[in-house]
N, C-alpha and C positions, 0 to 999 in steps of 0.2 A: 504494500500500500504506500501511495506517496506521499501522503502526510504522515506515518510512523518513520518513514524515512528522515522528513524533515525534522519532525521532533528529535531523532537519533543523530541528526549533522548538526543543528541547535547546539543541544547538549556537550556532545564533540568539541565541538568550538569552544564553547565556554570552559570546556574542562584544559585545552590547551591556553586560553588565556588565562587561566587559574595557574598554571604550568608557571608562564609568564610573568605573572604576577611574584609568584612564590622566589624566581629567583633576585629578587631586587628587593623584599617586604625585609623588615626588621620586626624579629618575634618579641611584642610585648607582648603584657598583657593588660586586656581593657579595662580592668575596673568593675566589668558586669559579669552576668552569668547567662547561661540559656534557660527556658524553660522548666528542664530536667536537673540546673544544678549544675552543669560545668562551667568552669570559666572560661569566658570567650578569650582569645588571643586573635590580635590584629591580625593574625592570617585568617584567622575562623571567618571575621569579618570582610574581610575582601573578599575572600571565595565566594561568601555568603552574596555580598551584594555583585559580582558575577553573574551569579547565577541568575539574580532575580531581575539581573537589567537582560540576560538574554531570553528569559520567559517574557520579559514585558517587546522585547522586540522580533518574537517569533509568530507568525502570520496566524499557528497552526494550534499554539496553547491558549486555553483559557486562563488556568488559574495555576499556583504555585504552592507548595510549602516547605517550609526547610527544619532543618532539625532546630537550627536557633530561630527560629520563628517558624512554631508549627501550626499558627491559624491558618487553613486554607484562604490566602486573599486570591483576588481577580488580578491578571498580569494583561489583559485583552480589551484594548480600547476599542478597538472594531467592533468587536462581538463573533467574529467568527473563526475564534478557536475551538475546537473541539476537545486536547486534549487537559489532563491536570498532571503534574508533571511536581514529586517528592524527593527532595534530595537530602543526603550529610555532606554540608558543601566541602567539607576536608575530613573527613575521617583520620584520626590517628592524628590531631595537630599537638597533641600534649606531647607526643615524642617528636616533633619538626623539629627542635633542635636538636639531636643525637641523630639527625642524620637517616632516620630510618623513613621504611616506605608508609607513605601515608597516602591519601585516597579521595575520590567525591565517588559517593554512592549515589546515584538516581534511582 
């Protein structure tokens, strides 16, 4: 289907600008927590808002949620997106400074 497709090049994207992102951020940490209790760090936050500006600029999504903000919001000013589209925009950021593999789950 070519809008699963689209939503999966989206996604794609976004995760390689997360990529991006990650090699230039400096790992603080923000001051807040998510939802569940973790503390966010500056990387958590840029992933995060990656994510959420490429659901709001994808033709094919309606709405969004993320691990640090798990209200389902609307990402679709159009109106004709079809999908809803859940991520953890960095998995694993507690260990980003030790160098280990860490992750965006959708």
């Amino acid at each position: 289907d070519e809008q699963v497709r689209a939503v999966m090049k989206d996604m794609l994207d976004a995760c390689a600008d997360i990529t991006e992102a990650l090699r230039t951020a400096l790992v603080t940490v923000e001051g807040s927590a998510n939802t569940f209790g973790d503390a966010q760090l500056s990387v958590d936050v840029i992933a995060d808002n990656l994510m959420w500006e490429a659901c709001k600029n994808s033709p094919v999504i309606r709405e969004g949620a993320s691990e640090e903000d798990p209200e389902v919001r609307d990402t679709d000013t159009d109106g004709e997106g079809e999908f809803t589209v859940c991520w953890d925009p960095l998995d694993g950021s507690s260990i980003v400074d030790n160098n280990w593999a860490l992750g965006t789950m959708i």
